[in-house]
VOPAGU-2260 file (C-alpha; in pm, 1 decimal, decimal comma):
REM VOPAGU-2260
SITE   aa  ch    i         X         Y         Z
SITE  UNK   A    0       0,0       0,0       0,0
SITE  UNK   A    1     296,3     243,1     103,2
SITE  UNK   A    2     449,6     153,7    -260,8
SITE  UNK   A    3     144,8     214,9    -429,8
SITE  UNK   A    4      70,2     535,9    -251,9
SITE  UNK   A    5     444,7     678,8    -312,9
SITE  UNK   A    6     358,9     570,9    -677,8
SITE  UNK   A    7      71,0     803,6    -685,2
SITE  UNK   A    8     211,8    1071,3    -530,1
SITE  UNK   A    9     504,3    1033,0    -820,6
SITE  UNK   A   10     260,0    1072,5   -1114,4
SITE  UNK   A   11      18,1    1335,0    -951,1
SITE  UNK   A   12     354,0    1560,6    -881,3
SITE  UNK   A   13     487,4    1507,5   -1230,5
SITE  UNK   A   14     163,7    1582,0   -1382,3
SITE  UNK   A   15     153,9    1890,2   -1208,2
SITE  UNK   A   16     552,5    1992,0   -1292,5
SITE  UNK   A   17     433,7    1931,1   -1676,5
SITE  UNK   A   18     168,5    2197,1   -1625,6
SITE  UNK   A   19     383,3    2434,0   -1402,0
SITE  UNK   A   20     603,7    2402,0   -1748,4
SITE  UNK   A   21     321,7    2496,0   -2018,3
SITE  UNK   A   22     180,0    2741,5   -1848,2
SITE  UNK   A   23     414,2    2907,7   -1597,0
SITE  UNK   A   24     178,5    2773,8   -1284,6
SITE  UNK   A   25     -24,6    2497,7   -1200,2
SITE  UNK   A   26    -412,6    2539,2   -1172,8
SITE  UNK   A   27    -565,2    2857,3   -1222,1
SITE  UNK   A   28    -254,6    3078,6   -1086,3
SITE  UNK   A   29    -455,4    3418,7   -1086,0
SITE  UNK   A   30    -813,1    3314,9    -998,0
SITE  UNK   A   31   -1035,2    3218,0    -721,9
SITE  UNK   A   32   -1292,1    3002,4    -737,4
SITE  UNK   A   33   -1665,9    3167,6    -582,5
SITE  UNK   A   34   -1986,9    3086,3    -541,2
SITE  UNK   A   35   -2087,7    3303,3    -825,6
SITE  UNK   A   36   -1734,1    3152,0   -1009,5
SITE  UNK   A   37   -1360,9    3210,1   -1079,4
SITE  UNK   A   38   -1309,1    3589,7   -1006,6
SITE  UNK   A   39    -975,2    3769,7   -1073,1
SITE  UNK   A   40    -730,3    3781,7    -757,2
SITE  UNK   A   41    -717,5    4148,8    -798,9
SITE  UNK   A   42   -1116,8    4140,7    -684,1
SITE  UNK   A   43   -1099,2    3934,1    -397,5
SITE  UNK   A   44   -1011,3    4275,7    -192,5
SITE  UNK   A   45   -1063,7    4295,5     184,4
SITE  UNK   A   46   -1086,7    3872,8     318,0
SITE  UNK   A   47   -1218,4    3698,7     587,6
SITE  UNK   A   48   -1012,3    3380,4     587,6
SITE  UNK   A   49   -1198,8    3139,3     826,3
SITE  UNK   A   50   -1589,9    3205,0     882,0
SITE  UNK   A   51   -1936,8    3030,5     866,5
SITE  UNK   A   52   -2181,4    3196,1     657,1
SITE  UNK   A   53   -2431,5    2954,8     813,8
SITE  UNK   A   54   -2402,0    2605,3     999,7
SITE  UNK   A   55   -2589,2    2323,6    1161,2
SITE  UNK   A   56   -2283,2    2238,1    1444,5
SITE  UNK   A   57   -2423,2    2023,6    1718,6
SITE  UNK   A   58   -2715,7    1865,5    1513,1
SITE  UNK   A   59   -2720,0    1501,0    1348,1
SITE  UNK   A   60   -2541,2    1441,2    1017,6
SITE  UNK   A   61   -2863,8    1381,7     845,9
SITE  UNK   A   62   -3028,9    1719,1     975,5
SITE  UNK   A   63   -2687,5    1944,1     892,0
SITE  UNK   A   64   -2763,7    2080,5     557,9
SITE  UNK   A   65   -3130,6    2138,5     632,2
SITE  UNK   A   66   -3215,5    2523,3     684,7
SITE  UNK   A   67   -3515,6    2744,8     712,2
SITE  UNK   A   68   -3412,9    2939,9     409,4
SITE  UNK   A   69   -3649,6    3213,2     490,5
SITE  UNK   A   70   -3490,3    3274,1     843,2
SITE  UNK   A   71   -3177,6    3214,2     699,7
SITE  UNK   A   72   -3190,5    3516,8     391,8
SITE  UNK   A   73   -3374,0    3769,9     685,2
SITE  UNK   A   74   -3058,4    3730,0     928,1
SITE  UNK   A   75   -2800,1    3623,2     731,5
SITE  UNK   A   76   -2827,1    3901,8     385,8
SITE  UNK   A   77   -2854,0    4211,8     602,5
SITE  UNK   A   78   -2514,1    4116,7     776,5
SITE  UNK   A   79   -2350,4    4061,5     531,9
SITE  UNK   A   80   -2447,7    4374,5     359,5
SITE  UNK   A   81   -2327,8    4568,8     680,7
SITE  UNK   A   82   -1980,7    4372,5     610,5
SITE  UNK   A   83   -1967,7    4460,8     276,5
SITE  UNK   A   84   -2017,3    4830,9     433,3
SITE  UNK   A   85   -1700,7    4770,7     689,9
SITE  UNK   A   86   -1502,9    4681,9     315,6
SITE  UNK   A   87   -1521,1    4325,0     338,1
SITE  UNK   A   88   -1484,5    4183,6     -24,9
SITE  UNK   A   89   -1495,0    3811,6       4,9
SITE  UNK   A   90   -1493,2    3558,6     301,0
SITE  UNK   A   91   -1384,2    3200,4     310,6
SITE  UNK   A   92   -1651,2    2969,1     426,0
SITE  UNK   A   93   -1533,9    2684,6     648,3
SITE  UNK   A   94   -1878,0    2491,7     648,5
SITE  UNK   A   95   -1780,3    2156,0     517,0
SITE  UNK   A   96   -1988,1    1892,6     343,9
SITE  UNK   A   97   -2201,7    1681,7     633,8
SITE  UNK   A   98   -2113,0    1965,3     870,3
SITE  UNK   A   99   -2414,5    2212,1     681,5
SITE  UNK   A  100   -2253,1    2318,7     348,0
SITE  UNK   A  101   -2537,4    2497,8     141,3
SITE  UNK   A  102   -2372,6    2528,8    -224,9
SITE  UNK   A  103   -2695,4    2713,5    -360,5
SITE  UNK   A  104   -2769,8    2884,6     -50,2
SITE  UNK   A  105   -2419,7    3053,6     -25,7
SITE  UNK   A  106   -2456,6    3153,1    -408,3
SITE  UNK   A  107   -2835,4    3342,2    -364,6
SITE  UNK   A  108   -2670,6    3517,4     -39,7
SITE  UNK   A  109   -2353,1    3607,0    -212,3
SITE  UNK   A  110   -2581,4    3753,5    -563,0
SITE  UNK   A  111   -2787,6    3911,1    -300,1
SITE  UNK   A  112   -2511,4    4129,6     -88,7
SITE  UNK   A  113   -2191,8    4115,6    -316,3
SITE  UNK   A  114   -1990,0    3947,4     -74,6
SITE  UNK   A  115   -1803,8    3694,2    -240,7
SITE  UNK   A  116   -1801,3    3370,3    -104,2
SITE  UNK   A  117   -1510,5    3115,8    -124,5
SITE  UNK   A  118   -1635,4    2760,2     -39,7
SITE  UNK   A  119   -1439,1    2433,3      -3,0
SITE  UNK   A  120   -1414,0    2066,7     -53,8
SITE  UNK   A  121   -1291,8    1854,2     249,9
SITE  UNK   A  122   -1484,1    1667,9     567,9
SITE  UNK   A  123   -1462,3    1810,6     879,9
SITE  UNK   A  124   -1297,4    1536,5    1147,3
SITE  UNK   A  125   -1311,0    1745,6    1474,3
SITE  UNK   A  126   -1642,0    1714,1    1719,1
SITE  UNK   A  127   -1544,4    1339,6    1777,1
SITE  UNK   A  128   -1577,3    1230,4    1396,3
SITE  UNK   A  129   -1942,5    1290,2    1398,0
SITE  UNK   A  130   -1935,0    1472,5    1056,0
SITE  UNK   A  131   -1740,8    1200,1     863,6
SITE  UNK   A  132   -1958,9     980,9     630,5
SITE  UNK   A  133   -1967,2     638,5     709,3
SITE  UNK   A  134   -1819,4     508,5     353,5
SITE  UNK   A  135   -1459,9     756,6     457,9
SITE  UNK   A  136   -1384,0     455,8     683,6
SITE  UNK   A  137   -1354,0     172,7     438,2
SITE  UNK   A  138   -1242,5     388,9     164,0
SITE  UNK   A  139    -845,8     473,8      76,8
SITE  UNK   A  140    -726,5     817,6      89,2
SITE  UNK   A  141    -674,4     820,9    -304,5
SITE  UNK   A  142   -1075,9     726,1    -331,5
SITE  UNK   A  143   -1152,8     972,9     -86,6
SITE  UNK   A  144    -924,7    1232,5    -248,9
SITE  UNK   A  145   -1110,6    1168,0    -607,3
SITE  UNK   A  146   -1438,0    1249,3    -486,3
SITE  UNK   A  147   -1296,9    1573,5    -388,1
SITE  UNK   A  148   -1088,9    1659,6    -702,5
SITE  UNK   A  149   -1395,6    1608,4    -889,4
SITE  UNK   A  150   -1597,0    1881,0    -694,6
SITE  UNK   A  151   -1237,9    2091,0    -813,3
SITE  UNK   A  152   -1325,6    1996,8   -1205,6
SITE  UNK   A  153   -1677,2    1923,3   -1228,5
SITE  UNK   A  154   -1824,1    2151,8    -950,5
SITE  UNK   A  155   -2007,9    2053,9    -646,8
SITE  UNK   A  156   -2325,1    1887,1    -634,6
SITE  UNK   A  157   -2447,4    1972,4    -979,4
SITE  UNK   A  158   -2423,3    2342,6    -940,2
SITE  UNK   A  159   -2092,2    2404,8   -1127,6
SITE  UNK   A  160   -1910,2    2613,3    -840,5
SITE  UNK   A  161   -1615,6    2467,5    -766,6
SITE  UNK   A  162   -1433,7    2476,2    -391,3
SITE  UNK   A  163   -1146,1    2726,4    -324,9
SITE  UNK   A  164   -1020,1    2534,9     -47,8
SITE  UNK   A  165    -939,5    2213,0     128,7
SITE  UNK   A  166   -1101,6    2233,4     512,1
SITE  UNK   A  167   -1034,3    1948,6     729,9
SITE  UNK   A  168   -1061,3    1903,4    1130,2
SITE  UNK   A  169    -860,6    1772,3    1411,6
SITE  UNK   A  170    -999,7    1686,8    1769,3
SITE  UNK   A  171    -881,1    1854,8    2015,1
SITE  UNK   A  172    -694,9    1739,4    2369,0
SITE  UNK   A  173    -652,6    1404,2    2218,7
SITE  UNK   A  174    -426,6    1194,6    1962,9
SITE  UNK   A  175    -491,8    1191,1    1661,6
SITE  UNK   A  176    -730,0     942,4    1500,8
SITE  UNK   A  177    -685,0     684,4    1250,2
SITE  UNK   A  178    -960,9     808,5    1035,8
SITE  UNK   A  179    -773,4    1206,0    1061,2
SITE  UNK   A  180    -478,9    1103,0     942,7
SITE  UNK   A  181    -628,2     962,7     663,4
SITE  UNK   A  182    -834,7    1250,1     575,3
SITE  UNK   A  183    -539,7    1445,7     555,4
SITE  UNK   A  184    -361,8    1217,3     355,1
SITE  UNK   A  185    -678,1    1254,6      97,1
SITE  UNK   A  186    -650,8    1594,2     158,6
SITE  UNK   A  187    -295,3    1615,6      40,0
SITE  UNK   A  188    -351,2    1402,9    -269,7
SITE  UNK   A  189    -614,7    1639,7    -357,0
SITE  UNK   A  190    -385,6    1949,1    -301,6
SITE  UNK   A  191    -117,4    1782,2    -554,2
SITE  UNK   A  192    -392,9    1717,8    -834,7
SITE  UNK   A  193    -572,4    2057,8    -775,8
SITE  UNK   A  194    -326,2    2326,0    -614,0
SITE  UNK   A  195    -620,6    2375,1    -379,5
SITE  UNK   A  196    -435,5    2487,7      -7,6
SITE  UNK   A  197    -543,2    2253,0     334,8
SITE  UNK   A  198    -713,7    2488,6     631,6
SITE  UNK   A  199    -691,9    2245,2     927,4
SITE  UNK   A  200    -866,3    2257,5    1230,5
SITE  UNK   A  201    -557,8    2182,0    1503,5
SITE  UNK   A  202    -583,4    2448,4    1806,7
SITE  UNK   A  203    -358,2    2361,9    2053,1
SITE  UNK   A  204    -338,6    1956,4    1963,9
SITE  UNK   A  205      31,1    2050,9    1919,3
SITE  UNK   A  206      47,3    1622,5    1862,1
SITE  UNK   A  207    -135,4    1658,1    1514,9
SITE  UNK   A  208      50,6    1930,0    1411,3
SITE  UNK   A  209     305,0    1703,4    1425,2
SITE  UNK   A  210     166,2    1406,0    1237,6
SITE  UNK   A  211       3,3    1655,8     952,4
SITE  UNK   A  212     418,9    1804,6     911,1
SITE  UNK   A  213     507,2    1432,4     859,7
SITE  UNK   A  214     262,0    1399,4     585,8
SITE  UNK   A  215     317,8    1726,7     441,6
SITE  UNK   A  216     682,2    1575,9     413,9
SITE  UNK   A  217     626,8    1226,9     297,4
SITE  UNK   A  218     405,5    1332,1      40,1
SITE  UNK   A  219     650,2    1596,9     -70,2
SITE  UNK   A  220     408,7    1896,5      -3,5
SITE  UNK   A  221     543,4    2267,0     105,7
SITE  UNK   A  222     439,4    2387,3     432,0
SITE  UNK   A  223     331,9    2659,6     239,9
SITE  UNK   A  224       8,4    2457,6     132,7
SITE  UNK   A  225    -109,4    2440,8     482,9
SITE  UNK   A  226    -270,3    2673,9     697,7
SITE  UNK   A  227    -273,8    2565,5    1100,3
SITE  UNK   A  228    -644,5    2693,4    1203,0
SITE  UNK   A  229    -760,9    2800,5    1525,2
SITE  UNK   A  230    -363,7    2864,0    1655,5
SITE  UNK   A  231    -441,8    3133,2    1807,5
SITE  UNK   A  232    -537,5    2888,1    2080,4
SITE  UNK   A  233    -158,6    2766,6    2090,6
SITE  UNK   A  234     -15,0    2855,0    2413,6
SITE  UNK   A  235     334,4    2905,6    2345,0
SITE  UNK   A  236     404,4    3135,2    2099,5
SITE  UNK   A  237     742,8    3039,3    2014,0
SITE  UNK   A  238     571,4    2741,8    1835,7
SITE  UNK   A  239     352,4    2959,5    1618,4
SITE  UNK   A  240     687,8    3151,5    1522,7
SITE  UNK   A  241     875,2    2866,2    1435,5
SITE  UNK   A  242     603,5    2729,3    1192,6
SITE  UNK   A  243     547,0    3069,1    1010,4
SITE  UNK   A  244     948,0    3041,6     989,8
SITE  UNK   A  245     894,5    2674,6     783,2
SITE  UNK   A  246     633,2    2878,2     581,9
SITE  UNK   A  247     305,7    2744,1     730,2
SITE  UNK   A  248     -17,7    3008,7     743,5
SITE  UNK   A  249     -55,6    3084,3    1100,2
SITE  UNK   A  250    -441,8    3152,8    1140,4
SITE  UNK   A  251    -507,0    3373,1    1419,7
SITE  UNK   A  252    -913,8    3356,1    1334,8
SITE  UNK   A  253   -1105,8    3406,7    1701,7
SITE  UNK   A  254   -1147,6    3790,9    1690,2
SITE  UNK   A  255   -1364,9    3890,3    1955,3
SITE  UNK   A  256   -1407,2    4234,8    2099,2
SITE  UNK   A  257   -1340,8    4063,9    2461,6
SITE  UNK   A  258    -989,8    3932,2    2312,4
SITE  UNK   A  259    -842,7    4246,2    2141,4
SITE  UNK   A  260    -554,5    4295,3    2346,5
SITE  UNK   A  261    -462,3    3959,3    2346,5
SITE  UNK   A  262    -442,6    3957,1    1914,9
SITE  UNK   A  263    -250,8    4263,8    1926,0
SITE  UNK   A  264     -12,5    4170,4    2143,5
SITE  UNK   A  265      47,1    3828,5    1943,3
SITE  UNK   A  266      77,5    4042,1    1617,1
SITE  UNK   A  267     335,1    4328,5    1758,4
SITE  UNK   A  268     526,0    3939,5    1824,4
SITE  UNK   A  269     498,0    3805,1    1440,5
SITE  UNK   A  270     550,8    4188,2    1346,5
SITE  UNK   A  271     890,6    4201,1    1557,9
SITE  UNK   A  272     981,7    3849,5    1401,5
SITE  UNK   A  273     925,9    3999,7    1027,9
SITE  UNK   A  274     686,8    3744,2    1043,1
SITE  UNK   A  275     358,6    3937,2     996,6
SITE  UNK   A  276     335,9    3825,7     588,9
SITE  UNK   A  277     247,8    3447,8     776,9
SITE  UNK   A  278    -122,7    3585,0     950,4
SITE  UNK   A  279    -439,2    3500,2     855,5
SITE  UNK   A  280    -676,9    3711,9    1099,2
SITE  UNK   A  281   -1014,7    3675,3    1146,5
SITE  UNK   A  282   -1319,8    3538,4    1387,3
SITE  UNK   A  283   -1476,2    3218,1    1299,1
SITE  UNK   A  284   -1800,1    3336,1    1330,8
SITE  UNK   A  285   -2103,5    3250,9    1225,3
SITE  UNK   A  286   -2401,0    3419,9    1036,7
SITE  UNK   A  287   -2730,3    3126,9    1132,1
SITE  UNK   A  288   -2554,0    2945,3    1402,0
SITE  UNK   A  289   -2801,7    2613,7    1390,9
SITE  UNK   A  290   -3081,7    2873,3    1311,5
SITE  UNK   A  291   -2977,8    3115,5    1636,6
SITE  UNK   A  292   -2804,8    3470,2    1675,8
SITE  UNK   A  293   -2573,4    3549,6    1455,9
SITE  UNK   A  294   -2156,6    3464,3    1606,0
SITE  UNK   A  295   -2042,3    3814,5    1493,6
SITE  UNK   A  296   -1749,3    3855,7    1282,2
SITE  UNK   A  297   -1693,6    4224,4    1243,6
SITE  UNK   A  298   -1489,3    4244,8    1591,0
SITE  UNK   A  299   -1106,4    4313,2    1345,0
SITE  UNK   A  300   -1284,5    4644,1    1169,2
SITE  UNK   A  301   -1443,7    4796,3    1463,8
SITE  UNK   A  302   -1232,4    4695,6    1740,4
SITE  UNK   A  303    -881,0    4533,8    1626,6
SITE  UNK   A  304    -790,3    4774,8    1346,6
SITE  UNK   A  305    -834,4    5070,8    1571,2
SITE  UNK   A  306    -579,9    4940,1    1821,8
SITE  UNK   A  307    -331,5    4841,3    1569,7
SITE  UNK   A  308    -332,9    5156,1    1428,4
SITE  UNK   A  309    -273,6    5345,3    1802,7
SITE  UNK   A  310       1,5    5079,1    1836,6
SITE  UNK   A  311     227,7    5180,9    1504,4
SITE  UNK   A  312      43,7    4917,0    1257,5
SITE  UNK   A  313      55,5    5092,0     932,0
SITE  UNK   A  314    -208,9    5109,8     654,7
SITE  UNK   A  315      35,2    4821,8     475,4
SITE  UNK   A  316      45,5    4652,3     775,6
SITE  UNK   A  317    -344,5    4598,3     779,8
SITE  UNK   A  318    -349,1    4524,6     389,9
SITE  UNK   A  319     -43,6    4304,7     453,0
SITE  UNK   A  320    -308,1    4083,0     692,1
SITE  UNK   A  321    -646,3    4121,4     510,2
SITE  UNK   A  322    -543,4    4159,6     116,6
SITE  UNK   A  323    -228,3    4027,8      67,0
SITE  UNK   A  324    -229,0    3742,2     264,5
SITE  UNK   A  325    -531,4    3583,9     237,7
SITE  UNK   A  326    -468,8    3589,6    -154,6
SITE  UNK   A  327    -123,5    3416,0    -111,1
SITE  UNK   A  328    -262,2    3136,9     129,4
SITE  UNK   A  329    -533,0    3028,4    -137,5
SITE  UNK   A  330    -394,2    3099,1    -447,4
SITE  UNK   A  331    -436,0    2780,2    -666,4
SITE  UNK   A  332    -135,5    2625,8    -698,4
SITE  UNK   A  333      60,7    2278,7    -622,6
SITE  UNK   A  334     309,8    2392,7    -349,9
SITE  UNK   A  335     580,6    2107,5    -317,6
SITE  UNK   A  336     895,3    2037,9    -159,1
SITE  UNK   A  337    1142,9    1774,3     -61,1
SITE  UNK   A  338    1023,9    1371,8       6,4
SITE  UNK   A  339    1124,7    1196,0     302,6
């Protein structure tokens, strides 16, 4: 199985060096895939990198993508539209499939407020595994990695937008599970075929950081390809310094307007370290929380940009976090580096 998977890895990484070759980059090197289409990287503007336009967390994987649309379009479109006043341009939706992804409800809210909306293709294996089909347990990661390179070329579900992103889940406060690892292993063999970058759910669980590096390396996949969600709940920030060093995305996404000092004290750090070009900033919030209030996520334009700005962050400081970065993270295109 090892031989065979090294084999894969061998063709899929070729493959992409012939097309790197004939064209200069891999897959779609100056466009981002929406819910509306592929849009110029020039137009994704002001980014949210890691929110939740809506989701069904807590409920059974049969009842997840089921929504009171009407509800949902009276909360959900007048936020938005007050985000798209604050100069948000686009958002990154982290709602996976079997966790609540909504491909045509994401596409009427994003016609309806001109937010763009960058969705993804991926399962989501934190909350105890309750969101992973049944069938991702018998199947290899190469059959579970197909299924999601054909959402990349055929579009999801019918609808014909295609995912911007790769979103997979850790638990928390334990080791990593069999069927995690394997996810990300899928989700690797997906990022070789498509370019598409990983955003992984690993908080503190400083154990599957580990194990994902590993893979990153055995599969011959840059650091640069993978984004480490939630660290902003990493205790020791010398860890978070040392993997934006390697080149992984540090994602600093829990804005809150209880936790401001707390983010600016953490970016003065990566700032310091020349390290600031390695944030992704924003709340994980969400806009129909299993049908309830809306998890604000407007807390980094009312609250944190303020602050930075009466600490010394300058104007290309703040684009550096919410323009350029976000657009480097996700731009479409096989990163890889050296095999174990």
């Amino acid at each position: 199985m090892k031989i065979f998977k090294l084999i894969f890895v061998a063709l899929v990484v070729t493959c992409c060096h012939q097309n790197e070759k004939q064209s200069g980059e891999s897959v779609h090197p100056n466009q981002f895939n929406t819910a509306q289409g592929p849009v110029d990287e020039a137009a994704l503007g002001i980014t949210l990198s890691h929110e939740h336009v809506m989701s069904n967390f807590g409920k059974d994987i049969g009842e997840t993508a089921v929504y009171d649309s009407i509800r949902l379009f009276e909360q959900v479109i007048p936020y938005l539209k007050e985000l798209k006043s604050l100069g948000v341009a686009s958002l990154f939706d982290c709602t996976t499939e079997y966790f609540g992804r909504r491909i045509d409800l994401l596409k009427a809210l994003s016609e309806a407020t001109g937010i763009q909306i960058i969705t993804n293709t991926g399962f989501y294996g934190a909350a105890d595994d309750r969101y992973i089909p049944d069938f991702a347990y018998q199947a290899n990661p190469e059959t579970i990695a197909a299924g999601w390179i054909k959402e990349f070329e055929q579009g999801i579900q019918g609808t014909g937008v295609k995912p911007g992103f790769i979103k997979l889940a850790f638990d928390e406060g334990k080791p990593p599970s069999e069927i995690d690892s394997k996810l990300f292993e899928a989700g690797l063999l997906t990022h070789l075929s498509t370019g598409l970058t990983l955003a992984v759910h690993t908080g503190n669980n400083l154990e599957a950081a580990k194990v994902q590096e590993a893979l990153l390396n055995q599969y011959g996949v840059d650091a640069s390809a993978w984004i480490w969600t939630h660290a902003n709940k990493v205790e020791d920030d010398r860890v978070m310094l040392e993997r934006a060093r390697q080149g992984a995305w540090i994602s600093l996404d829990g804005v809150k307007t209880s936790n401001i000092d707390e983010y600016l004290k953490r970016l003065v750090l990566f700032k310091e370290h020349n390290l600031l070009n390695k944030v992704l900033l924003s709340h994980d919030g969400n806009g129909f929380p299993g049908g309830g209030e809306i998890r604000k996520f407007e807390a980094i334009f009312t609250h944190l940009i303020p602050a930075m700005k009466e600490n010394g962050f300058s104007e290309e400081d703040i684009r550096q976090l919410l323009v350029e970065n976000p657009r480097e993270a996700f731009k479409i295109r096989t990163r890889t580096g050296p095999t174990s």
